[in-house]
N, C-alpha and C positions, 0 to 999 in steps of 0.2 A: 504493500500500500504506500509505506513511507520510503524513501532513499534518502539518506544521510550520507551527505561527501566532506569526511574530515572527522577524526575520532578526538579532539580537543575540547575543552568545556563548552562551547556551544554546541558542538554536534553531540556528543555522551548525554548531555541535556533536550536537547530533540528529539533523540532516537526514545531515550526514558517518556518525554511528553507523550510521543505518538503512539508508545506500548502502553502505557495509560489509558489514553483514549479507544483500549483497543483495537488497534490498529498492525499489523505485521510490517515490521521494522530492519532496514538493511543498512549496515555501516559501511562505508568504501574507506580507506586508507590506506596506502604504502607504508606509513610506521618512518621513523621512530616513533614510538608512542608516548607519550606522558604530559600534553600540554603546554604551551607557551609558558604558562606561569611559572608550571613547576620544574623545567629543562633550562629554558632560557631569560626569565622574566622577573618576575614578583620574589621568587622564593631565594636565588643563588643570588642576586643582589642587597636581598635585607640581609644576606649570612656577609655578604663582603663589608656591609653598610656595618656591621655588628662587632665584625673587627675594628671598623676603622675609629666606631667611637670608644673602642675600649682602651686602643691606642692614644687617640685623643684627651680623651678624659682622664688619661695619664700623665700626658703630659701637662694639662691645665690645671692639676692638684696643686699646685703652686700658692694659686689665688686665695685657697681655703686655708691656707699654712701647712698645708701636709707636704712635705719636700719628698719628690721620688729621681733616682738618679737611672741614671743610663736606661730611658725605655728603648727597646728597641721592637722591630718589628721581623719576626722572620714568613721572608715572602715564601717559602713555599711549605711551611706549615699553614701559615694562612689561606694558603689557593687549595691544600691538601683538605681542610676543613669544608672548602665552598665546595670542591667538589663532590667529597662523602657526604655531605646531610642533602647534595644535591639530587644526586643518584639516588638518596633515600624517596627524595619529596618524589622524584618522576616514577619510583618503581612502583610507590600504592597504587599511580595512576594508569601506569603501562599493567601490572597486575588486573585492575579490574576491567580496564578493556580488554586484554586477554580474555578472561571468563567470558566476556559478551560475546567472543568469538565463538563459542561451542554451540551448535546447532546452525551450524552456517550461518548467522547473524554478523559477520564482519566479514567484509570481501578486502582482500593484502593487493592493495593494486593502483594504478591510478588509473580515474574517468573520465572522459570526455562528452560530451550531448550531441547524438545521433540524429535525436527530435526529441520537440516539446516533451516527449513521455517515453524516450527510452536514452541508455548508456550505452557504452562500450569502455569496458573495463581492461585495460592490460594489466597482467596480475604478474604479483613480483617470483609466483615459484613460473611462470613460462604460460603463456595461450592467453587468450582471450575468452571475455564472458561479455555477453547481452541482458543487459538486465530491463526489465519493463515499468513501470511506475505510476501509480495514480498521481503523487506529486512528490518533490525534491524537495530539502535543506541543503544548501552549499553553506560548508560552515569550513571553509578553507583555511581562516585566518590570515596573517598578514607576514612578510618577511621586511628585514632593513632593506633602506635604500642606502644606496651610496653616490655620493654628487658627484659628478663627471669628474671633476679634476682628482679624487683619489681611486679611482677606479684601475689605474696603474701602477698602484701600488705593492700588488704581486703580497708575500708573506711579511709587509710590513705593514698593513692594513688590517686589521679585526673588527667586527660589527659587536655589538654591544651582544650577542650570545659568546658569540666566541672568546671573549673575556674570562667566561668562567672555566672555558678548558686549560689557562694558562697551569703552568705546573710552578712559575716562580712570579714576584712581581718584576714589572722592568723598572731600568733607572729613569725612563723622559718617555713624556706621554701627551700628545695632542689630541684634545677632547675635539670633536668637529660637530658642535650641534649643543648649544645651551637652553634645551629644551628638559622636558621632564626624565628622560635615558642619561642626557647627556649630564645634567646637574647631579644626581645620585652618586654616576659613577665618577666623575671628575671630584668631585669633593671626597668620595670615598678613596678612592688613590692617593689624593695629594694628602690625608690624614692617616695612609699608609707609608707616606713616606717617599710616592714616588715625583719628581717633579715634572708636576702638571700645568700644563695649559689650557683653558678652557673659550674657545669661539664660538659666538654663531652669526646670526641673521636679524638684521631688520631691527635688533634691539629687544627682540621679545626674552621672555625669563620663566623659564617653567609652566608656562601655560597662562601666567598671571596675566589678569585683563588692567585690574584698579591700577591706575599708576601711583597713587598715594605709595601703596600695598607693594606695586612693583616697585617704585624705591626706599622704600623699606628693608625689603629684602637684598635688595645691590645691593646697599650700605654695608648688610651683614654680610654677606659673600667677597666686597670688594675688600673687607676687614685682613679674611683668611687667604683667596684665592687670586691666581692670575687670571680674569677673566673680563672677554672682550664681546662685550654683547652684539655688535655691528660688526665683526670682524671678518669675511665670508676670506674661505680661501681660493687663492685667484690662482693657483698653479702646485703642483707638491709630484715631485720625484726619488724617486730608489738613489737611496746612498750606494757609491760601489765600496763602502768600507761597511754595509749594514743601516739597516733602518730607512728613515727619508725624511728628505727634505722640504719643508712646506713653506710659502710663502703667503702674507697678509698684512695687512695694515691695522695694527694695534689702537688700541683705545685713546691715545696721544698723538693720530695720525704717523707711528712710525712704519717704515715699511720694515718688516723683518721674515731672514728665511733663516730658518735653524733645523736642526735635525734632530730628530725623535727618535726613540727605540721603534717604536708604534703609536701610528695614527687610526685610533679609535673613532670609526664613525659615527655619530647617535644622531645622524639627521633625518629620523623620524623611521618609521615605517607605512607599508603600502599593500594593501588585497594582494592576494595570491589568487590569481585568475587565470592567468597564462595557460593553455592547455585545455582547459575545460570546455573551449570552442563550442562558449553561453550562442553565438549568432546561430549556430546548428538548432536549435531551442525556440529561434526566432527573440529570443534578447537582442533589442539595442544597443548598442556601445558608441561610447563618447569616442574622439578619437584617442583618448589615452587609454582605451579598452576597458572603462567602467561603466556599466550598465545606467543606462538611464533613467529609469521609470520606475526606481524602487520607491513604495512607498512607505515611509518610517513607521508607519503607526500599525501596520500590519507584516513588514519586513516582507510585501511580497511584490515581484517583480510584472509590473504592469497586472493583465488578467491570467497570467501564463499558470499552471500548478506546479511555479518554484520560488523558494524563497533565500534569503541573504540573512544568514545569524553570526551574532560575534564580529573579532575584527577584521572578516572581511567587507561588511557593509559599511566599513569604515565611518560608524554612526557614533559609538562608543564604547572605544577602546581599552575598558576595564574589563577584567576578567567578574566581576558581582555582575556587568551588564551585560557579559557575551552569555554566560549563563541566563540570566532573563530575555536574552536575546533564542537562546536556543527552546528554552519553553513555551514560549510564543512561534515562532517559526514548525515548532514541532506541534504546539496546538492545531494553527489555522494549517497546516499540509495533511494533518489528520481527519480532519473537516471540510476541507476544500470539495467543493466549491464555497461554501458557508464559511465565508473567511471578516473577522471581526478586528476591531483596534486592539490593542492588548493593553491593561493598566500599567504603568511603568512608576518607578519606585523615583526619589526625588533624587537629583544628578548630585553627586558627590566628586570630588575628586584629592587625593591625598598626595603630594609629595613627598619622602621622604628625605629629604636634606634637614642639613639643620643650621638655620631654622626649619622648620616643615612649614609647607604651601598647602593652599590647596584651595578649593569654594567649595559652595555647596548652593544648589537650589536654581534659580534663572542666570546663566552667564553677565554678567554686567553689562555687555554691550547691547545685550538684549532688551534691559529695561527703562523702559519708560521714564525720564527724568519728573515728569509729567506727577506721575501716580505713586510716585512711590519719596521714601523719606531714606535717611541713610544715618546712620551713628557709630562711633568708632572709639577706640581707645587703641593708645601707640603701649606695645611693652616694654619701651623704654627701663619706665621707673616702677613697674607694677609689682608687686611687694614679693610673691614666693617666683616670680620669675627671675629676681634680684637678688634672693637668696640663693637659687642657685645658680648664680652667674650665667643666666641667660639673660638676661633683659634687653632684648631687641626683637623687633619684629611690630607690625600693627596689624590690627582686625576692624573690617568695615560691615555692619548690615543695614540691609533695607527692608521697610515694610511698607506696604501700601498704605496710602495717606486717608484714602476711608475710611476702612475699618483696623488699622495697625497690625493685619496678619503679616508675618514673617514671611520673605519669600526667598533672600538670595544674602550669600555670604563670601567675602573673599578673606584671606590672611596669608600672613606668614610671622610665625611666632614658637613659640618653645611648645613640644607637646601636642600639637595642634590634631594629630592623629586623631586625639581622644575627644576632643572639642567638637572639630567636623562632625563626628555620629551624635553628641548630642542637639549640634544645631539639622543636621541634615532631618532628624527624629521629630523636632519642633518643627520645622519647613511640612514635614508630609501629614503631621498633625494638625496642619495650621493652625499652629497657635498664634498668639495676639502676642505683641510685647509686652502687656498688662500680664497674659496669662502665662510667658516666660520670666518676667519676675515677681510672680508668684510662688516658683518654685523655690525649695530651698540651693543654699548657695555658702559649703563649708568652709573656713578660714584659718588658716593660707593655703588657696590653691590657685592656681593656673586662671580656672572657671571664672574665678573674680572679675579676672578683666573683661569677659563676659558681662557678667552684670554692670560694668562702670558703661559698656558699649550701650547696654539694652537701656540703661537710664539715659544717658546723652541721644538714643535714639528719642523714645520716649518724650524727652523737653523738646526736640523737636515738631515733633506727632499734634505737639500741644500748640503749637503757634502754626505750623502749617495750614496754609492753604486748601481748601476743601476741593479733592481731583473734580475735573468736567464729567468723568461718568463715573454711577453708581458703579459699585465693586460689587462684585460676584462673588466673592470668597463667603466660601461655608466653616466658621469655626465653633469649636467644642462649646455648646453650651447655649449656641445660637437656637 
């Protein structure tokens, strides 16, 4: 009934929806098996991330009067850790898609689209299979790009997976991409010890929209790190003595070319689609080869019975949404032709750096200056963020100026991980900022500067302006 192409947490989560709904369910993959997250992503960069503040946080004991001498760091115990708890995280997951394999439920292969309702599978033990289908899940996910000028780079080049297979750290490292890949691991190396450089594009910063928010967080980065937010590389070649040589114009307008052990690319990633020859299907494609007519709210592609889950619909690139991505896509192919919007949880997003980034709830460029109110508090001086010598960072949110429901959050701050899920929790609750500080609010924590934000929202709320249209938000108690 179902095809599922891609055994990753979108597609594991499709294949489950549509055996749910019962329905008879077919997984296609070539393998390796165990998910983006947990091979290359999420999981072997919070273990490197885990080193580097242990490292860190060793050496800045200083400040609290605890004197520590000679920290050092050894690099290939450290990469020897990433990799063992690495292998551990992908083998639960390669383990239970294994299992899903027994009763022919997983085809080892890769497929292509013959027509709207059938495959052609070439399989990795040899021959070819035809498979038939009421309707499809492509849950392909996504791979690194690499921007033309390092794509000659030959084995001095590694894309932000291929970092965790290092077996030592290197001495000199150009980060190419100060976006959310690129920030973790560039600060995580240079707090290993290794000297880092970190560039990108256009000035952006981990995904941050606020600019208050966004320099805030430079501040804190420009503190610790070399880092060139406008700095795109214009040419970079193979040392013949090892490594390569990269060239770019620095945050001071200098031109400099220096040479790297390895040039780490983190300039983004892009759908995995190649192959799959969607136009056989009668898919559209832009001329960058992305289907045109997907519609988000149902993840299905024009009226066709195929849908896009996870990060190849290139919608949201979190593994919490490739999963609600793959529930939904494996609902409506279940049910197809009877294909519905699907509820979706309120957008969060978490950087890991430290400080940690991240928003939560409507992206800022999204909103309405119009409708809505904004309050803030800087962590400068905030009291248990002071005590532990973090005190940097700011926090901005908004609420609609009718009725004061919460709707959208940015920051970069100490801790923030844990903050995000209680603002994200309030955003899907809609709660009011009356009815957020209502809640209690322990002393000394983090949270605090939460509630300094929610009141300065708050005094605002109270002098503002009454929006041009009535507000639609349904809250607790209305």
């Amino acid at each position: 009934d179902v095809v599922v192409i891609g055994a990753g947490t979108a597609g594991l989560n499709a294949r489950r929806a549509a055996e749910v709904a019962g329905k008879s369910a077919l997984m296609i993959d070539p393998g390796p098996y165990g998910t983006t997250c947990a091979r290359v992503g999420c999981m072997p960069s919070k273990l490197l991330i885990a080193a580097a503040e242990a490292a860190h946080h060793s050496r800045d004991a200083g400040r609290f009067g605890v004197r520590t001498r000679d920290v050092t760091v050894d690099g290939a115990a450290v990469m020897a850790r990433v990799r063992s708890e690495r292998d551990r995280f992908a083998g639960f997951v390669q383990a239970a898609t294994e299992e899903h394999a027994a009763g022919d439920r997983l085809l080892k292969g890769r497929a292509r689209f013959t027509g709207p309702n059938q495959l052609q599978v070439t399989l990795n033990a040899g021959g070819v299979a035809e498979v038939r289908f009421g309707a499809a899940v492509v849950a392909t996910g996504s791979a690194p790009w690499v921007p033309p000028p390092l794509r000659d780079l030959g084995d001095a080049l590694v894309d932000n997976g291929g970092v965790f297979d290092w077996t030592d750290l290197p001495g000199k490292v150009l980060v190419v991409g100060a976006g959310v890949i690129g920030m973790e691991l560039g600060q995580a190396l240079h707090r290993l010890g290794v000297e880092t450089t970190i560039v990108g594009v256009g000035g952006g910063l981990a995904g941050l929209h606020d600019p208050v928010v966004r320099a805030a967080a430079r501040a804190a980065f420009d503190r610790e790190l070399d880092l060139h937010l406008d700095s795109p590389v214009t040419a970079a070649e193979r040392h013949p003595d090892g490594g390569a040589v990269a060239h770019f114009v620095d945050r001071d307008g200098v031109a400099r070319a220096e040479r790297y052990d390895v040039v780490l690319s983190a300039a983004g990633r892009r759908p995995v689609l190649s192959g799959l020859d969607l136009e056989a299907a009668g898919v559209s494609l832009s001329p960058r080869g992305i289907p045109e007519a997907l519609d988000p709210s149902t993840l299905q592609l024009g009226e066709l019975p195929i849908f896009l889950a996870g990060d190849v619909n290139n919608l949201h690139p979190l593994l919490h949404e490739a999963a609600d991505d793959g529930r939904a896509a494996g609902h409506n192919a279940a049910h197809f032709p009877t294909v519905h919007a699907q509820p979706r949880r309120t957008p969060m997003g978490v950087v890991f750096t430290d400080p940690n980034i991240g928003f939560v709830g409507t992206r800022v460029r999204s909103l309405d200056e119009g409708d809505v109110c904004m309050g803030e508090v800087s962590y400068d001086d905030q009291g248990r963020a002071r005590v532990m010598g973090q005190n940097r960072g700011h926090l901005r949110l908004w609420a609609k100026r009718a009725c004061g429901t919460l709707v959208a959050a940015e920051f970069a701050g100490p801790r923030m991980e844990h903050l995000a899920h209680l603002l994200a929790w309030a955003v899907q609750q809609r709660l009011t900022v009356a009815n957020a500080l209502a809640m209690p609010f322990y002393h000394p924590v983090i949270e605090e500067g939460l509630r300094t934000a929610l009141r300065d929202l708050e005094k605002r709320l109270r002098f503002a302006p009454p929006a041009g249209q009535p507000c639609d938000c349904v809250t607790p108690g209305d």
